[in-house]
N, C-alpha and C positions, 0 to 999 in steps of 0.2 A: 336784743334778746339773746341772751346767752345759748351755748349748747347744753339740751340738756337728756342724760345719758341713757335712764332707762325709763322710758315717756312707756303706759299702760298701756297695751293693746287696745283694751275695751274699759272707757270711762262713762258713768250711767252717773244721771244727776237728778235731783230732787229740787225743780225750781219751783222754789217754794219762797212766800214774802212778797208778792206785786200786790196787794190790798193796802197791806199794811205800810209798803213802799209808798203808795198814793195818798193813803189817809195824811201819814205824816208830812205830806207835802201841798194838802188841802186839796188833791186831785181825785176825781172820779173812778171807779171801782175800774171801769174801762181804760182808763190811763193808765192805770196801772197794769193791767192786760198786754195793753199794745206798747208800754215800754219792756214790758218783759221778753215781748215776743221780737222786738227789733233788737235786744241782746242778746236772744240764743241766736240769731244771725252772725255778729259782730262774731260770737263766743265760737259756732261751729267754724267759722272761717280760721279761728285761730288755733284752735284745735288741727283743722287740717295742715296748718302752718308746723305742729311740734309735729308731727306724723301721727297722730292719735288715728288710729285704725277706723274704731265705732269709737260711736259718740251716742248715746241710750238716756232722750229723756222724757220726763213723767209729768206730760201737758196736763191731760183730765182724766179724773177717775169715776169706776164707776158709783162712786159714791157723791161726787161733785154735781149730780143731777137734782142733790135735797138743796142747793142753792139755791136763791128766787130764778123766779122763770125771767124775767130780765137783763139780770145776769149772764144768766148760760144760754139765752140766745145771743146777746152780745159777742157770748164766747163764740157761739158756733159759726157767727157773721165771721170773727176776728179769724179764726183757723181757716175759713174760705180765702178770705181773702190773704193770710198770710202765707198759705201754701201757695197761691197763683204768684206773687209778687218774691216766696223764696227761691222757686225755680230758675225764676231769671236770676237774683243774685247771685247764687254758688253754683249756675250750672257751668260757667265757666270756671269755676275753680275745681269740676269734676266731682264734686262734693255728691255722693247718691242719697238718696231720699229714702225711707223709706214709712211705713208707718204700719203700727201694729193696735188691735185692741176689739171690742165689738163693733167692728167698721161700719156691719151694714143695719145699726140701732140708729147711725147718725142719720142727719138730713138729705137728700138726693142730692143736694148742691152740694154742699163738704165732700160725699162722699164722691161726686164726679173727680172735685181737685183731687184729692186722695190718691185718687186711682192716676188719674194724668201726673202728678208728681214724680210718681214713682216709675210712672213708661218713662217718662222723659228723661230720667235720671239711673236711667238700669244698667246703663253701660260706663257710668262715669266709675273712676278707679281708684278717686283719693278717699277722704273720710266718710264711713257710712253712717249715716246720721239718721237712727232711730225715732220715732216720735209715738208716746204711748196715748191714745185718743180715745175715752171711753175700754179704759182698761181698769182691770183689778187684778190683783196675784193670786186670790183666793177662786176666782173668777176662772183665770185660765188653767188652774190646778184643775179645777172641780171638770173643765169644759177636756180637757184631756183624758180624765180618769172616766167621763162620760166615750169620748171616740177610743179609748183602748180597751173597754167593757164591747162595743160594737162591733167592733173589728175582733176578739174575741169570741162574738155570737158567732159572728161569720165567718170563722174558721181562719183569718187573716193569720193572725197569729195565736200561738198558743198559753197560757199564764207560764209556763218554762221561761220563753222567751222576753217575758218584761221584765228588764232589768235598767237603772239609772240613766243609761244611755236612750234608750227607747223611750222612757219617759219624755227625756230632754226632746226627743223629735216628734212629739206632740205639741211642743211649746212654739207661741208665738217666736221665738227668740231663736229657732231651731238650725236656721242658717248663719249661725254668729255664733261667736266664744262668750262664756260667762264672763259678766265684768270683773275687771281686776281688783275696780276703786270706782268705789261710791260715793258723793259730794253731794250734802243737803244743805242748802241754802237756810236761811233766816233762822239760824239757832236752835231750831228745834232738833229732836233726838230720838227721833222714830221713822220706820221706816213706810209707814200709811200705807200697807198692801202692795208696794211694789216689786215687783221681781225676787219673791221670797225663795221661788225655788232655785234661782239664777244668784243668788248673792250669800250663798253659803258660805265661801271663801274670800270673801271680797273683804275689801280694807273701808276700812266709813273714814269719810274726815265729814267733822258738820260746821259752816262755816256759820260764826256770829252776823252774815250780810244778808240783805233783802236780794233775793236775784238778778232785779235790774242794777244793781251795785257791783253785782259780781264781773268783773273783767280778765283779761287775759292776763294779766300780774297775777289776780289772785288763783287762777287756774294753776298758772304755771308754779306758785308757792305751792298747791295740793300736790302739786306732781312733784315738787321737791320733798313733801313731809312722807309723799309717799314709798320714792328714794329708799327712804331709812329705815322702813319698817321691814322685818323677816317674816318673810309669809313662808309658816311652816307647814299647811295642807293635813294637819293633824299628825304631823312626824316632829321630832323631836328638834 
C-alpha cells in the first residue's frame, strides 16, 4: 500500500448495490445484506489503516421501511446482530462507533446494540465510523428547523442568532466535519436524501461496483481521483 498524501478527513459513502450483488449471484436478498455488511468491516478497518479521520455511511433510510416487511426485519435482525459482533472486531483497532438517525423508531433490541456500541467504543481514538440507521436528510433538516423554532419559543435563542453554524449543531452530524468526499457505490448518480445539508462542498466520485465489490484498492483509487480535484469553496 503505497503512501498516500492527502487522504480526506471525512469520507461518507453510499453502500449501495447488495441486492443486486446477490441476485447476480443467484443469492438471497439477505446474502447480500450480510455480505455488504461483513465489507464495511473489512472497508472501515482499512480506512483507519490510511488515517481516514470519519468514515460516514448510509445503512437504512427512512424511506427503506416501503420495503416487504421481511426484508427489513431481516435487516433489523442483520444490524443487531452486526453491531454486537462489530464491537469486538475494530474495538481493538480503537475504531469508535457511532450511529445516527431516528434511533428510538427502531426495535428495543437494535436499539439496546446501538447504544452499547457506542459506550464501548467512546474512547477509542482512531477512525470514527458513523452509521446512518433510519435516517433521512429531509428528515433531519425539517427535525432541526422543528428544535430551533422551540428553543426560539423559549427564549434559548433569538432569530439574530441563527446562522449556518447554529444550524449545523442541530444536525445529527454536529460533533464531526462535513465530508470532504462522497463515494456511491453500484452506478447510480443521486444522492437519495443523504446528508444534503453536510455535502454542499463535498466531492462525489460514483463508482460503477456493487458494495460488497468494493475494497480497499478501490477506496484508495477514490482517494487518489480525489487527490486531483481543486476544491474551490465557491472562490475562484
Amino acid at each position: 500500500m503505497e503512501t498516500i498524501e492527502n487522504v480526506p478527513e471525512h469520507i461518507a459513502i453510499i453502500m449501495d448495490g447488495n441486492r443486486r450483488w446477490a441476485k447476480e449471484r443467484g443469492l438471497s436478498t439477505k446474502q447480500g445484506h450480510k455480505a455488504g455488511a461483513e465489507n464495511l468491516k473489512e472497508l472501515t478497518r482499512h480506512a483507519n489503516k490510511l488515517g481516514v479521520k470519519y468514515l460516514t455511511v448510509y445503512a437504512f433510510s427512512t424511506e427503506n421501511w416501503k420495503r416487504s416487511e421481511e426484508e427489513v426485519g431481516a435487516l433489523m435482525i442483520l444490524f443487531k446482530n452486526y453491531l454486537n459482533d462489530l464491537v469486538t472486531a475494530v474495538d481493538t483497532e480503537d475504531i469508535r462507533v457511532k450511529i445516527f438517525g431516528r434511533i428510538e423508531a427502531l426495535p428495543k433490541g437494535l436499539q439496546e446494540s446501538i447504544y452499547s456500541a457506542m459506550e464501548k467504543t467512546k474512547h477509542n481514538k482512531g477512525t470514527t465510523l458513523s452509521v446512518a440507521i433510519n435516517y433521512g436528510g429531509r428528515d433531519e433538516i425539517t427535525k432541526a428547523i422543528k428544535e430551533i423554532s422551540k428553543d426560539v419559543k423559549e427564549e434559548k435563542i433569538s432569530i439574530e442568532n441563527i446562522t449556518e453554524k447554529l444550524v449545523s449543531s442541530y444536525m445529527y452530524t454536529k460533533e464531526i466535519p462535513d465530508p470532504d468526499l462522497l463515494i456511491r457505490t453500484s452506478g447510480e448518480l443521486r444522492l437519495s436524501n443523504f446528508l444534503p445539508w453536510q455535502l454542499v462542498y463535498s466531492e462525489f466520485i460514483f463508482i460503477d461496483k456493487y458494495w460488497p465489490d468494493f475494497k480497499g484498492k478501490d477506496l484508495e483509487e477514490a482517494i487518489e481521483t480525489y487527490e486531483k480535484r481543486n476544491r474551490k469553496f465557491g472562490g475562484k
